[in-house]
N, C-alpha and C positions, 0 to 999 in steps of 0.2 A: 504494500500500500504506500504510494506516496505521499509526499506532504502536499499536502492541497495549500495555495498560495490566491488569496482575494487582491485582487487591484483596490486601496483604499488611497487617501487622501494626497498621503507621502509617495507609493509609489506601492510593490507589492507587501503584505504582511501575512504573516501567519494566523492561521485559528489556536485559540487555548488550546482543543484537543493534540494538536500536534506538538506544543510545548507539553503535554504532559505524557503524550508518547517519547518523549526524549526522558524528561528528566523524572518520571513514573508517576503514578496516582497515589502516592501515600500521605495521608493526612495523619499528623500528631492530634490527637484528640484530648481534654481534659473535663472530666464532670464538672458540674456548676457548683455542685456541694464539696467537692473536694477544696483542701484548704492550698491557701496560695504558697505553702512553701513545697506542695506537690506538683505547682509549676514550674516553677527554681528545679526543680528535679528534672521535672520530663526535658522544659528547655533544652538542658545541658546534656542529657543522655541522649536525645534525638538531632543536636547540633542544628536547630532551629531558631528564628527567632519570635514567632508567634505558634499557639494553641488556638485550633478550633474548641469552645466550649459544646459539647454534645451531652446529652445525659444518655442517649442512645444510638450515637454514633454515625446517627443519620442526617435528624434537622441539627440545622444552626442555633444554640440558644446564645451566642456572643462569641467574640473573640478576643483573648489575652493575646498579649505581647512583653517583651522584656521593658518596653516602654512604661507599660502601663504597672507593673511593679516594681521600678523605680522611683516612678512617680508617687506611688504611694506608702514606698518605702521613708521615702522624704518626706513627707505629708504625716504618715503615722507610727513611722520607726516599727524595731520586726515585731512590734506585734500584729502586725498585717498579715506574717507569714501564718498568723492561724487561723487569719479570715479564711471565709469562701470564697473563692471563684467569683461567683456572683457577684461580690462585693463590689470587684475592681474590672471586673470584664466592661468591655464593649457593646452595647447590647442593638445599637444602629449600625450592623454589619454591612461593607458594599462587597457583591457576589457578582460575578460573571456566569455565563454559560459555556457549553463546550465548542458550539460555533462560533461566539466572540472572536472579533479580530483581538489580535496583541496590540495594536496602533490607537483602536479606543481602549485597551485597559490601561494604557498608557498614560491615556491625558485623564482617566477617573482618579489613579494612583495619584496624578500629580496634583488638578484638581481638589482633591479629599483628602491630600495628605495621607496616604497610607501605604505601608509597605507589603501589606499580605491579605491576597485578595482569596476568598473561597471558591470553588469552581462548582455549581450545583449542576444535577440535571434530573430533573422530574423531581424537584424540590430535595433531593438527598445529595450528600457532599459526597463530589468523585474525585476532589483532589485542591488544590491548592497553588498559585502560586505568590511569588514573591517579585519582588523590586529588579534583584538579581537576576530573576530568571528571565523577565522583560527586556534589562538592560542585554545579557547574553544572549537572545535571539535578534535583536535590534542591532548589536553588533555583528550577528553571522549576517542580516541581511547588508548589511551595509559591504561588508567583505566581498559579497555576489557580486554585489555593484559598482566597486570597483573593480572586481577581476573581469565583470562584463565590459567594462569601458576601455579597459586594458588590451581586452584580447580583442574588441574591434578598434582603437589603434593602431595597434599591431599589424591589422589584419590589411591597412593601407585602406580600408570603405571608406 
C-alpha cells in the first residue's frame, strides 16, 4: 500500500493514517482516577510527553502532559502527585481523524498551542501524534522537493 499524498494548500501533504503507519498506533493511556505521580511514571517509562486520559481505553476523557504537571507542581508543590488525573488533565481535547491532512494539523497544533494531538476514528483512539512527528514528515516532504527540483535541473528541462 502506498502513501497516498493530497495536493493541499502548500503543495502535497500526507494523511494522519500514513504518519501512523510509519511511526505505529500506540497510544500511552492513563485512568482519570489514577493519581498524578502514576503519570510521572508512565511519562518516563513510555518516553512520551503527553497521556491520553481513558478510563476504558477507548473514548477521550482528557489529556495530560508533562506540561501540565509542572505546572501544577508549581502551583501546589508534590502534593499534586497524589491528586487524580482529573484534577490536572485537559479536558477540551483537539482530535484529528485518520484522513486529516498533516498541513491542517499543523496550523491546529500551532493555532491551539498544543503538542499532542489524539487521532480518533468512529469516536475511539487509534493513535496519537505529536509536534515531532508533524515536524518529521514536513521535513521528508520538503526533502522530495528539493531532490525533485534537483533532478529536473539536472535533467537540463
Amino acid at each position: 500500500m502506498g502513501t497516498e499524498l493530497t495536493i493541499g494548500r502548500g503543495g502535497p501533504s500526507m494523511r494522519i493514517s500514513n504518519v501512523l503507519q510509519v511511526k505505529g498506533a500506540a497510544v500511552a493511556t492513563v485512568p482519570s482516577s489514577a493519581p498524578v505521580s502514576e503519570v510521572v511514571h508512565r511519562l518516563a517509562h513510555h518516553g512520551v510527553g503527553a497521556l491520553v486520559v481513558s478510563d476504558d481505553g477507548a473514548a477521550i476523557a482528557g489529556i495530560v502532559s508533562e506540561r501540565d504537571v509542572v505546572r501544577r507542581l508549581h502551583e501546589l508543590g508534590s502534593a499534586v502527585l497524589e491528586r487524580p488525573v482529573a484534577e490536572i488533565m485537559t479536558v477540551d481535547v483537539r482530535t484529528c481523524g485518520l484522513g486529516d491532512l498533516v498541513e491542517d494539523l499543523m496550523v491546529t497544533m500551532t493555532e491551539h498551542r498544543v503538542r499532542h494531538v489524539p487521532v480518533l476514528d468512529d469516536g475511539r483512539i487509534v493513535g496519537i501524534v505529536s509536534i515531532g512527528d508533524v515536524v518529521k514528515v514536513r521535513l521528508g516532504e520538503l526533502e522530495t522537493e528539493r531532490s525533485t527540483l534537483l533532478e529536473y535541473l539536472h535533467s537540463g528541462r
